[in-house]
TIMAR-10348 format. One record per atom (N, C-alpha, C): residue number from 1; residue in three letters; z, x, y. Coordinates in Angstrom, 1 decimal, always signed. Layout:
# TIMAR-10348
+-----+------+--------+--------+--------+
! seq ! type !     c3 !     c1 !     c2 !
+-----+------+--------+--------+--------+
! NUM !  ALA !      Z !      X !      Y !
...
+-----+------+--------+--------+--------+
***
This chain:
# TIMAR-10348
+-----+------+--------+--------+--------+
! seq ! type !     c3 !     c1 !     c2 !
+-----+------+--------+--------+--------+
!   1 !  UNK !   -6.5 !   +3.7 !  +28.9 !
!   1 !  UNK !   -7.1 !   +4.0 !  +27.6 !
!   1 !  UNK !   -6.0 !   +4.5 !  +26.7 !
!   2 !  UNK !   -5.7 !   +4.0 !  +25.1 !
!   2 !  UNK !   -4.8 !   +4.2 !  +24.7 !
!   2 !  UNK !   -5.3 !   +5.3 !  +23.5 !
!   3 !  UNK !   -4.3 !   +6.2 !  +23.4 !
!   3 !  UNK !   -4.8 !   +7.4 !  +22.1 !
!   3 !  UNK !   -5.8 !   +7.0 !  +21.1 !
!   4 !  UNK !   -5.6 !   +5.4 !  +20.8 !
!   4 !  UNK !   -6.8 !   +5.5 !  +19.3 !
!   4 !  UNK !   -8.1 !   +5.2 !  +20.1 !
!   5 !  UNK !   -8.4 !   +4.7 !  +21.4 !
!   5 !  UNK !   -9.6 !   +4.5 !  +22.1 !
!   5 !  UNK !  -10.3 !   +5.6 !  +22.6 !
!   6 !  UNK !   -9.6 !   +6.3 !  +23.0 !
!   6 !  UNK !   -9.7 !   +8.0 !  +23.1 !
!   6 !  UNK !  -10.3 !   +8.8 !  +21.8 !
!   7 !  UNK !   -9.8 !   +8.3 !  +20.7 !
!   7 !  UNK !  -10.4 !   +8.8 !  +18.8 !
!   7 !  UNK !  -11.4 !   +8.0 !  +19.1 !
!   8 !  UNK !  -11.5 !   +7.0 !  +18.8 !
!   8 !  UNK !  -12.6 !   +5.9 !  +18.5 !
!   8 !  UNK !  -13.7 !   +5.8 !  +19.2 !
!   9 !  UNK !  -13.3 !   +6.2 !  +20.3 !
!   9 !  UNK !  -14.5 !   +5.7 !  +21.5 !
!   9 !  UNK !  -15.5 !   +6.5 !  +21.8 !
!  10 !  UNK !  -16.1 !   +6.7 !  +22.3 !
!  10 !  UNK !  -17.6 !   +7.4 !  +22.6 !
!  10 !  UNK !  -17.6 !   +9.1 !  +22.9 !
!  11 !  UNK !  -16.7 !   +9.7 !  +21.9 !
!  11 !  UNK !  -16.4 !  +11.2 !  +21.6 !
!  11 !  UNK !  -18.1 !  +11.5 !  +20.9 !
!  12 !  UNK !  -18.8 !  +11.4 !  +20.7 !
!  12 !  UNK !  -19.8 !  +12.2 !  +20.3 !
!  12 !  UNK !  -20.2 !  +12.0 !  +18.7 !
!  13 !  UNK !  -18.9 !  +12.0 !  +18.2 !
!  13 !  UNK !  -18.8 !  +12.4 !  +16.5 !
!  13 !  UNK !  -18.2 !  +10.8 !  +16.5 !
!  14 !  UNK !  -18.7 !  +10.6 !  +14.6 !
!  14 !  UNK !  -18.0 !   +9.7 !  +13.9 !
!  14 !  UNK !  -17.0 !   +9.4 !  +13.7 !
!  15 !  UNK !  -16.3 !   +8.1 !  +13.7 !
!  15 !  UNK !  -14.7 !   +8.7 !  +12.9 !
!  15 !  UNK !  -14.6 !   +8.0 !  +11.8 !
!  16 !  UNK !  -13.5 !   +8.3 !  +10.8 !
!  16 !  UNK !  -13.5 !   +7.7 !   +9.8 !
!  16 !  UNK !  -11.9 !   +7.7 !   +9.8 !
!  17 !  UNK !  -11.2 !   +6.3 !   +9.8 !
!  17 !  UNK !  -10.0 !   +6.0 !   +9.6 !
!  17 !  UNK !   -9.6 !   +5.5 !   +8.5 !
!  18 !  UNK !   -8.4 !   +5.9 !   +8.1 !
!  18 !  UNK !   -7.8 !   +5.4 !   +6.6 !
!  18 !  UNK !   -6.3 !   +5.1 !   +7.5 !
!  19 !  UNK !   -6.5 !   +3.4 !   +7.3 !
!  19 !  UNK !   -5.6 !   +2.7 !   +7.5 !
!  19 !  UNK !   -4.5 !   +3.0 !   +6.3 !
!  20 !  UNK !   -2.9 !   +2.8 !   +6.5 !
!  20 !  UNK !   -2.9 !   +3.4 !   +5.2 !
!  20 !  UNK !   -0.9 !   +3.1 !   +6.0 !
!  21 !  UNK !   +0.0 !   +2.6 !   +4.7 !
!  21 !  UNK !   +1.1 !   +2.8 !   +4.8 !
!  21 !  UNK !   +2.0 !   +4.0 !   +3.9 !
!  22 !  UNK !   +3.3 !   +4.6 !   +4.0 !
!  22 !  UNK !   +4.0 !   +4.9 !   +3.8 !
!  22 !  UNK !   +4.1 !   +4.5 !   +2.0 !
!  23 !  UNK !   +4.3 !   +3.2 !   +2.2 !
!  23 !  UNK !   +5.3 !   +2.6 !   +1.2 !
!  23 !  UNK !   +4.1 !   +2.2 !   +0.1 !
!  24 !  UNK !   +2.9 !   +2.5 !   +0.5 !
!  24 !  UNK !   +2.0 !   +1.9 !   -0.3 !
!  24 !  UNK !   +1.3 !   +3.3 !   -1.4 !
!  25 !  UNK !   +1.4 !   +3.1 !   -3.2 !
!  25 !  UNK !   +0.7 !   +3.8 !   -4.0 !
!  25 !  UNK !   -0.1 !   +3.8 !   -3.9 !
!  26 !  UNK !   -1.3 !   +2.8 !   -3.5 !
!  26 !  UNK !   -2.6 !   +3.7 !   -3.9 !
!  26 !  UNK !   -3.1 !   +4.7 !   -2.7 !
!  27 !  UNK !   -1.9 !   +4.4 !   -1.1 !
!  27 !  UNK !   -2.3 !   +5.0 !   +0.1 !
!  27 !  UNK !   -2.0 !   +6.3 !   -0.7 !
!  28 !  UNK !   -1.0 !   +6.7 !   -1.3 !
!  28 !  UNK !   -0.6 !   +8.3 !   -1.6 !
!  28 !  UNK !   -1.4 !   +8.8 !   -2.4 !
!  29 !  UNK !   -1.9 !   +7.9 !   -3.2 !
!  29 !  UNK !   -3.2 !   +8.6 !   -4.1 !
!  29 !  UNK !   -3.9 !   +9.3 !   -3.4 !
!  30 !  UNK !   -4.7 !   +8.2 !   -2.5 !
!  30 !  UNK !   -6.0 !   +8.6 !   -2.0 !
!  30 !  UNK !   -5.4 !   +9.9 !   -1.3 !
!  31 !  UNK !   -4.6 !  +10.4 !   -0.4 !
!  31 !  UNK !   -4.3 !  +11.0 !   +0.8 !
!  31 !  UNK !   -4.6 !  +12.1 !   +0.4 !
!  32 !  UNK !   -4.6 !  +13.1 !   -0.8 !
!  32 !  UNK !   -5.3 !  +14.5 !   -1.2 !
!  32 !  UNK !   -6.8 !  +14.1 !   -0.7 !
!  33 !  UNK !   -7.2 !  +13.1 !   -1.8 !
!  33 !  UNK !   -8.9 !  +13.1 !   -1.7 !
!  33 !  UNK !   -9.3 !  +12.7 !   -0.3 !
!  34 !  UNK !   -8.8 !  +11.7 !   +0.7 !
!  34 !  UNK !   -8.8 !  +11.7 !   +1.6 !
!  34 !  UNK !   -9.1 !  +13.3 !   +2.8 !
!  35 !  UNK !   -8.0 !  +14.3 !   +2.3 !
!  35 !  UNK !   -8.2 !  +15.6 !   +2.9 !
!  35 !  UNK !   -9.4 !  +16.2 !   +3.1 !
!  36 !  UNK !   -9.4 !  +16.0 !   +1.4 !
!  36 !  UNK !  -10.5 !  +16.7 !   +0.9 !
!  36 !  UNK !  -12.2 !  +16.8 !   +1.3 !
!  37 !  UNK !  -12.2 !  +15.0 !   +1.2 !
!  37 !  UNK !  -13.6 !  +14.6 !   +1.9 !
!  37 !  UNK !  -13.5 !  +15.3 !   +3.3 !
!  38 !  UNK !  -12.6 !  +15.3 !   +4.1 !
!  38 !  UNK !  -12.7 !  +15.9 !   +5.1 !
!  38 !  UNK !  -12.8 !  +16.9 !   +5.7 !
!  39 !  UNK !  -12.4 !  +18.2 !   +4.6 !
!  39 !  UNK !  -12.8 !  +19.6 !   +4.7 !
!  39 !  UNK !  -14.3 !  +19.6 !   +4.2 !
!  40 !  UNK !  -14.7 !  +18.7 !   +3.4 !
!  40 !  UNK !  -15.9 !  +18.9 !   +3.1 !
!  40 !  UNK !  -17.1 !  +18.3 !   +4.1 !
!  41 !  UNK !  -16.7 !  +17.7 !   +5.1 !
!  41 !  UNK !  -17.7 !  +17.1 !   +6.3 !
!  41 !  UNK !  -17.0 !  +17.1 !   +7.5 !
!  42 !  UNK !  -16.8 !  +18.6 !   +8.1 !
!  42 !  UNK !  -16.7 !  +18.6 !   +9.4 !
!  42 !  UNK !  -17.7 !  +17.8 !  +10.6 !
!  43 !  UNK !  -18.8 !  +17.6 !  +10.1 !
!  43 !  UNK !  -19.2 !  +16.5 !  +11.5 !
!  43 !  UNK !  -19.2 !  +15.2 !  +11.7 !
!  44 !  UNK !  -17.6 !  +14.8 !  +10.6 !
!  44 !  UNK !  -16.9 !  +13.7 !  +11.0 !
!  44 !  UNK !  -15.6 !  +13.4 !  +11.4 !
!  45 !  UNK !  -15.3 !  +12.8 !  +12.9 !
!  45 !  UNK !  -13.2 !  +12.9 !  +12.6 !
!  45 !  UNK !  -12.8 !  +12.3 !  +11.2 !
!  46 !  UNK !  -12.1 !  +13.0 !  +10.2 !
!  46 !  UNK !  -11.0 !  +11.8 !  +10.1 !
!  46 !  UNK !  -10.0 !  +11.7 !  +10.4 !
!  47 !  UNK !   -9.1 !  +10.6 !  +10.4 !
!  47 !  UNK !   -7.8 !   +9.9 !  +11.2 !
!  47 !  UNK !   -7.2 !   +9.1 !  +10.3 !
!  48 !  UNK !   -6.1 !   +9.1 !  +10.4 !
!  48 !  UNK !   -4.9 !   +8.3 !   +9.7 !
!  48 !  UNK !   -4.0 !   +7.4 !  +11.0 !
!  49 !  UNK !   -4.2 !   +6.0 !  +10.3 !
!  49 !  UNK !   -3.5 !   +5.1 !  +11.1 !
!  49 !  UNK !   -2.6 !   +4.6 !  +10.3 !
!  50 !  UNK !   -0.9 !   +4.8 !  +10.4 !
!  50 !  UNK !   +0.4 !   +4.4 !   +9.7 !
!  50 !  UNK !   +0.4 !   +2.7 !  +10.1 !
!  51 !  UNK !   -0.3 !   +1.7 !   +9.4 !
!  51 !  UNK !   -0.1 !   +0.2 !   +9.8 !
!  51 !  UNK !   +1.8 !   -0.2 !  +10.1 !
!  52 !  UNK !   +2.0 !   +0.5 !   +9.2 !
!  52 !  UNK !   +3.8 !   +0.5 !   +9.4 !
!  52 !  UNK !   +4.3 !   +0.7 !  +10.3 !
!  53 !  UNK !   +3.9 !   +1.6 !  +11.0 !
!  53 !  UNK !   +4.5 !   +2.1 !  +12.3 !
!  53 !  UNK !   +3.6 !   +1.9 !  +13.4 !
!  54 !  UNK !   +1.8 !   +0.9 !  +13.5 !
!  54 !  UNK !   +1.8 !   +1.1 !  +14.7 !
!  54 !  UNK !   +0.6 !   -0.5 !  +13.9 !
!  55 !  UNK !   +1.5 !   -1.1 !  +13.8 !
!  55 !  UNK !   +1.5 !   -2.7 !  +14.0 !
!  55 !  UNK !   +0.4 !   -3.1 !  +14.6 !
!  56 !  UNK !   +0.4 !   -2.6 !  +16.2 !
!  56 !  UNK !   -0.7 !   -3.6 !  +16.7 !
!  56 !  UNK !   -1.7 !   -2.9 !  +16.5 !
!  57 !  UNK !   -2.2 !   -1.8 !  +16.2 !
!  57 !  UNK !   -3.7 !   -1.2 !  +15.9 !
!  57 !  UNK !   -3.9 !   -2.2 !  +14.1 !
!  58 !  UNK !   -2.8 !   -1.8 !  +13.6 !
!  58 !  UNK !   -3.5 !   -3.1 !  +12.2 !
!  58 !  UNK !   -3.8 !   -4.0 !  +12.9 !
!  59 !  UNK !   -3.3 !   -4.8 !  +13.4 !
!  59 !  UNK !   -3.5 !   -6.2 !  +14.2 !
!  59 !  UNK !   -4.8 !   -6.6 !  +14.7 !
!  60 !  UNK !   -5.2 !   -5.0 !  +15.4 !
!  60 !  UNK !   -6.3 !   -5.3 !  +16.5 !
!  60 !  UNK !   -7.5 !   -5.0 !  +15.3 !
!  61 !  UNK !   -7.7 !   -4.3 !  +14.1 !
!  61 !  UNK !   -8.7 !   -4.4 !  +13.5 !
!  61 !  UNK !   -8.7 !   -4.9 !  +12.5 !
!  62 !  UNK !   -7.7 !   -6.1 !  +12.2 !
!  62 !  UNK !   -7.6 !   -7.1 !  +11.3 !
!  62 !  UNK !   -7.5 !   -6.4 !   +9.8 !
!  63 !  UNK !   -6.7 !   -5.2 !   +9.9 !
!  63 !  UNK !   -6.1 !   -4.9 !   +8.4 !
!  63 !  UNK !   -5.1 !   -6.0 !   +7.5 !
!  64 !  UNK !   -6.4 !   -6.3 !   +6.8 !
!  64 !  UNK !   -5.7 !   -7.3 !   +5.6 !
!  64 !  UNK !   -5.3 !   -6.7 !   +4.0 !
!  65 !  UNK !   -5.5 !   -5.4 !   +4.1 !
!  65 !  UNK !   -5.1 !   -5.0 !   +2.6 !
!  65 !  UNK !   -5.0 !   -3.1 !   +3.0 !
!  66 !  UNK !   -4.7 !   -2.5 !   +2.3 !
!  66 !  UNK !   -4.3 !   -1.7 !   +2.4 !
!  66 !  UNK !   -4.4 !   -0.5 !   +1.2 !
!  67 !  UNK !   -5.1 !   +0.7 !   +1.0 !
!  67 !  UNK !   -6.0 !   +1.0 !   +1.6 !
!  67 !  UNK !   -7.1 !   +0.5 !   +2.3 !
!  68 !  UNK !   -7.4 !   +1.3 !   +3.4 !
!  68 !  UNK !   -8.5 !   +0.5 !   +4.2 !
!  68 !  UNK !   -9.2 !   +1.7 !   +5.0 !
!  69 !  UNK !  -10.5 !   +1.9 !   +4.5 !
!  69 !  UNK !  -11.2 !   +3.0 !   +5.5 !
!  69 !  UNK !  -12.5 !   +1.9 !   +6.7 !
!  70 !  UNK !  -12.8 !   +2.9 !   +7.6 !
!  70 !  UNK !  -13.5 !   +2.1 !   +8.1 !
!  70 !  UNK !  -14.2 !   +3.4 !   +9.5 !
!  71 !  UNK !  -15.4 !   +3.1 !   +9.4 !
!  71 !  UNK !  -16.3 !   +3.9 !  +10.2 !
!  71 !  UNK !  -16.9 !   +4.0 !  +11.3 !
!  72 !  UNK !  -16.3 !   +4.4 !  +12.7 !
!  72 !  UNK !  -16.7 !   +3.8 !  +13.7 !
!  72 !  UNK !  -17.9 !   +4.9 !  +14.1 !
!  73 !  UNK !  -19.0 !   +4.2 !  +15.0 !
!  73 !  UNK !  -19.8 !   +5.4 !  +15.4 !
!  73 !  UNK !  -20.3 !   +4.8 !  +16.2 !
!  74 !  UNK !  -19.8 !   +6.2 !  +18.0 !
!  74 !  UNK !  -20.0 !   +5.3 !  +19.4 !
!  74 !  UNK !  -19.0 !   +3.8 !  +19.8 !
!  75 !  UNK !  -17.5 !   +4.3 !  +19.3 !
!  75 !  UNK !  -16.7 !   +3.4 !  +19.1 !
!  75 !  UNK !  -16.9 !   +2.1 !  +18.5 !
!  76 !  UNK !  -18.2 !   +2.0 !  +17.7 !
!  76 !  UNK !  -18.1 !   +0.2 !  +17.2 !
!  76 !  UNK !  -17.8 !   +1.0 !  +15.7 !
!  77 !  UNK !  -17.1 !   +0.3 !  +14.8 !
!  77 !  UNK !  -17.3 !   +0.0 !  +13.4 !
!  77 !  UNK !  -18.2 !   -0.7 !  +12.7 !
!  78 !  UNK !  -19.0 !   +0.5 !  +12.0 !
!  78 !  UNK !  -19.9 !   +0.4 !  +11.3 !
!  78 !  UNK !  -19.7 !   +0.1 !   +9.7 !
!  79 !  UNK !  -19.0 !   +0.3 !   +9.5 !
!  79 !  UNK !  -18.3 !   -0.2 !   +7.8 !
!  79 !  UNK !  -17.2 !   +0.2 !   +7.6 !
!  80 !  UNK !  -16.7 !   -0.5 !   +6.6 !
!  80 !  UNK !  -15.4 !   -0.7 !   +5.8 !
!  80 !  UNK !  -15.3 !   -1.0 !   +4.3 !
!  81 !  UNK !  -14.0 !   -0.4 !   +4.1 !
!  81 !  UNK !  -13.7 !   -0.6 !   +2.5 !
!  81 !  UNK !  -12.2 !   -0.5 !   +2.2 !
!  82 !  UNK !  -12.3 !   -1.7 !   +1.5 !
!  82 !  UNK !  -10.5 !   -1.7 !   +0.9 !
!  82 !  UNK !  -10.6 !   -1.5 !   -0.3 !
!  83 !  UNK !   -9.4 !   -0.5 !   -0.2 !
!  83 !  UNK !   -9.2 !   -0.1 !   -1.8 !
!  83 !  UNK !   -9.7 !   +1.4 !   -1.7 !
!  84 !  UNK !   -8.7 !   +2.6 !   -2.9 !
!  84 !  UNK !   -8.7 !   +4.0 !   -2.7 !
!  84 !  UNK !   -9.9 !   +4.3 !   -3.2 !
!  85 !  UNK !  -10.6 !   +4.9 !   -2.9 !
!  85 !  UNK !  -11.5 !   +5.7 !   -3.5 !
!  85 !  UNK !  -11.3 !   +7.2 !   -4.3 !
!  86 !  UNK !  -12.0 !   +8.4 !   -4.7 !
!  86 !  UNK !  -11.9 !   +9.6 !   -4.8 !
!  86 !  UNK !  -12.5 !  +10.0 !   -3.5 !
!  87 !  UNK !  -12.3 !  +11.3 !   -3.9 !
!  87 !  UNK !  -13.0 !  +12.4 !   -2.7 !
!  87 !  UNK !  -14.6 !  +12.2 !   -2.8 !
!  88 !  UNK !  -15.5 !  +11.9 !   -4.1 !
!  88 !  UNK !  -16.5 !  +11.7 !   -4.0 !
!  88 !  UNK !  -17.3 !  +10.7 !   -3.4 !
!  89 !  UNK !  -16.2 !   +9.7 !   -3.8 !
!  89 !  UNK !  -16.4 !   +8.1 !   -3.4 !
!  89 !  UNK !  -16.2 !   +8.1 !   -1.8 !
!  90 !  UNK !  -15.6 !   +8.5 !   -1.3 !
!  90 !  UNK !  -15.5 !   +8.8 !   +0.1 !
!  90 !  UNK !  -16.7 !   +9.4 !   +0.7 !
!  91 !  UNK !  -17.2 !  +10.8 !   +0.5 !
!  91 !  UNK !  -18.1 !  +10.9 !   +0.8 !
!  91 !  UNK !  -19.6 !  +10.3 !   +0.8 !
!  92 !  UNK !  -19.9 !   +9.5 !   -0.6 !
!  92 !  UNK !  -20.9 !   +8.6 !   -0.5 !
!  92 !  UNK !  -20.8 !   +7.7 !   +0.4 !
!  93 !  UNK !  -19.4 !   +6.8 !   +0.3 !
!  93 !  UNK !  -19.4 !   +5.9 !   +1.4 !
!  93 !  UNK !  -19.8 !   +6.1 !   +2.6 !
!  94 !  UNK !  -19.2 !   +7.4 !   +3.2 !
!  94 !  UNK !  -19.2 !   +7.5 !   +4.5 !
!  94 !  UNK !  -20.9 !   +7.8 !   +4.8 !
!  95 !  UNK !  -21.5 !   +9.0 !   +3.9 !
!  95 !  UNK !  -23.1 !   +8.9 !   +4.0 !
!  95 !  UNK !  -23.5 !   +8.0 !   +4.2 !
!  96 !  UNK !  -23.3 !   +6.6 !   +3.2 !
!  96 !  UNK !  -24.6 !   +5.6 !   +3.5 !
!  96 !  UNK !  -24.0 !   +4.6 !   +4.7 !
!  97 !  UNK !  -22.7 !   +5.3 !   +5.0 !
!  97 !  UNK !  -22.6 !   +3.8 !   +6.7 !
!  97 !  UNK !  -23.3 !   +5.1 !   +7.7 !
!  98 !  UNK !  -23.2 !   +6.4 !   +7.7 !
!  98 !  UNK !  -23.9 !   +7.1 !   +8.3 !
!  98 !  UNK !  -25.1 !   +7.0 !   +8.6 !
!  99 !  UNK !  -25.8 !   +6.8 !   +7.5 !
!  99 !  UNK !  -27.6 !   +6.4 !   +7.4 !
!  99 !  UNK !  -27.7 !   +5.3 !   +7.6 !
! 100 !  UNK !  -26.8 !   +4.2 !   +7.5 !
! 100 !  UNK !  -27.2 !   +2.6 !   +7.9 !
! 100 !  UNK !  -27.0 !   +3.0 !   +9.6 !
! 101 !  UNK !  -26.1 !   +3.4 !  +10.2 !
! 101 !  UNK !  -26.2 !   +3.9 !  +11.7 !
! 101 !  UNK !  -26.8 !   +4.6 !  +12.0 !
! 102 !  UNK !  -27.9 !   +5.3 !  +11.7 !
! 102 !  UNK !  -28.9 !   +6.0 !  +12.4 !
! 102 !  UNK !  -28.5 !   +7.4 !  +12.9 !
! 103 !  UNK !  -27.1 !   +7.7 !  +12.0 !
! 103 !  UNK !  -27.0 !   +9.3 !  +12.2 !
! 103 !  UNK !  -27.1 !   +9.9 !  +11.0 !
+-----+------+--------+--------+--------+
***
């Protein structure tokens, strides 16, 4: 089992990953509000996956653009979104893939 299957997989809690490069502006924007949403909803992981440096995890969940969040719960992904949000936009998102999953 490899480290992100270990994040992803049937830990209890949701995760929320922000696919996200180095070299990319709107990934640096978001990365404050990114934080942010996350101090503000501890009963969710979030996680940062560097597509630059770890290739085959883009690969394996078909990152086509960049920002890219995406909500796994009980290791399936339950939604996605390309393109940066705010901290508030974050939070809404993640609520309503929350309530579409039945947590």
């Amino acid at each position: 089992m490899d480290n992100a299957e270990r994040h992803l997989g049937h830990n209890g809690m949701p995760v929320l990953v922000d696919f996200w490069a180095p070299w990319c502006g709107p990934c640096q924007m978001m990365a404050p509000t990114f934080a942010l949403a996350a101090a503000a909803m501890p009963q969710v992981r979030f996680a940062k996956i560097n597509t630059q440096t770890e290739t085959t995890l883009g690969q394996r969940f078909s990152i086509r653009s960049i920002p890219t969040l995406a909500l796994f719960v009980n290791g399936q992904e339950v939604q996605r979104q390309a393109g940066a949000l705010d901290a508030n936009g974050i939070q809404r998102w993640l609520m309503a893939g929350l309530r579409q999953a039945g947590r």
